[in-house]
N, C-alpha and C positions, 0 to 999 in steps of 0.2 A: 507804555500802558500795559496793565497786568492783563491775565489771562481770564475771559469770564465766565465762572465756572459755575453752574447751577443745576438745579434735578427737575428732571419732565417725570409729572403722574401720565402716563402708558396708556391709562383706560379714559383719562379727560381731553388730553392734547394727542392731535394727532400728526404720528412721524411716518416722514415716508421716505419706504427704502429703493433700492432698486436692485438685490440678490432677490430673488423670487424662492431658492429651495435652500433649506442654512440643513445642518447636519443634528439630524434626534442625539446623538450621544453628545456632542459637544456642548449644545443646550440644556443636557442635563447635566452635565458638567457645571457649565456655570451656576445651575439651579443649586447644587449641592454647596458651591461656595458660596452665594447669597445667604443660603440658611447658614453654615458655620461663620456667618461676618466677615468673609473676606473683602478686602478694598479693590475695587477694581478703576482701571484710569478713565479719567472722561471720555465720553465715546465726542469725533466731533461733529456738528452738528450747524448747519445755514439756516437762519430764518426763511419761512416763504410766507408774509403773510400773517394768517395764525399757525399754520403749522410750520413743522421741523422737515427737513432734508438730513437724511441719516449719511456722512460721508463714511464711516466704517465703520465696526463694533455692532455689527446685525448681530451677532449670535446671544452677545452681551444685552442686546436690545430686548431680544426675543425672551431672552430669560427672565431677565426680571418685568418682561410684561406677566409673561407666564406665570411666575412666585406674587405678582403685582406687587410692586416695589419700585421705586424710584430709580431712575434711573439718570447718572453724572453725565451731565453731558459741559463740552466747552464750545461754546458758539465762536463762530468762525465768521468771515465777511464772506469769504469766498471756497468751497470746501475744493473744488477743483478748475482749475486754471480752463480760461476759456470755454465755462459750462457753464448754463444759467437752469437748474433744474425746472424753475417755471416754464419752460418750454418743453419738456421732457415729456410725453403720454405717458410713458412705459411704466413710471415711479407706481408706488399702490404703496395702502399702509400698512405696516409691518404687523400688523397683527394678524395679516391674511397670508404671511409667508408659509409654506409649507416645510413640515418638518421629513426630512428623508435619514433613509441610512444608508450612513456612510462611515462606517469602522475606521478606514484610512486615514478618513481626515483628521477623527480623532486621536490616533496613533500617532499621527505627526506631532500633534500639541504635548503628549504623555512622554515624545520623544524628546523637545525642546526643553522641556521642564519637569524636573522629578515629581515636584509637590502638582503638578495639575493631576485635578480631580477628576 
């Protein structure tokens, strides 16, 4: 069975993460590649219901809620072993994540890869 890859609108469907602070530069990072058209990978992503369980790619998430733009996601059955986010308090939606600075973190990613923006 193939991989099931689809796009959530950010401002109708709601995803819930569980980072609570993602990093202002990195997110403007990805902002920057949204508008040049860059391809980014499926973020992946557990049904709960009607909404989504963000398993990674918060920062990917936040951005193109930010640009409002679709965002790849590839649904999963299970995003982490032995967790059933419906039991989780802590999740909230990713549109309430706060943005912090953090140079470092972005440093890391500028370091792994020449062309990140």
């Amino acid at each position: 069975m193939g991989k099931e890859i689809f796009y959530i609108d950010l401002h109708r469907t709601e995803v819930l993460g569980w980072e609570k602070e993602k990093s202002k530069l990195v997110v403007k990072a990805i902002i920057r590649g949204i508008k040049k058209g860059d391809e980014f990978p499926p973020v992946p992503v557990q049904r709960i219901k009607d909404r989504f369980f963000l398993g990674d790619g918060h920062h990917r998430a936040i951005g193109h809620y930010l640009a409002n733009k679709p965002l790849k996601c590839e649904l999963c059955r299970q995003i982490f072993h032995d967790y059933n986010p419906e039991l989780d308090n802590s999740l909230f939606p990713i549109k309430e994540t706060v943005l912090v600075k953090d140079e470092g973190e972005y440093e890391i990613y500028v370091k792994q890869d020449k062309n990140y923006r």
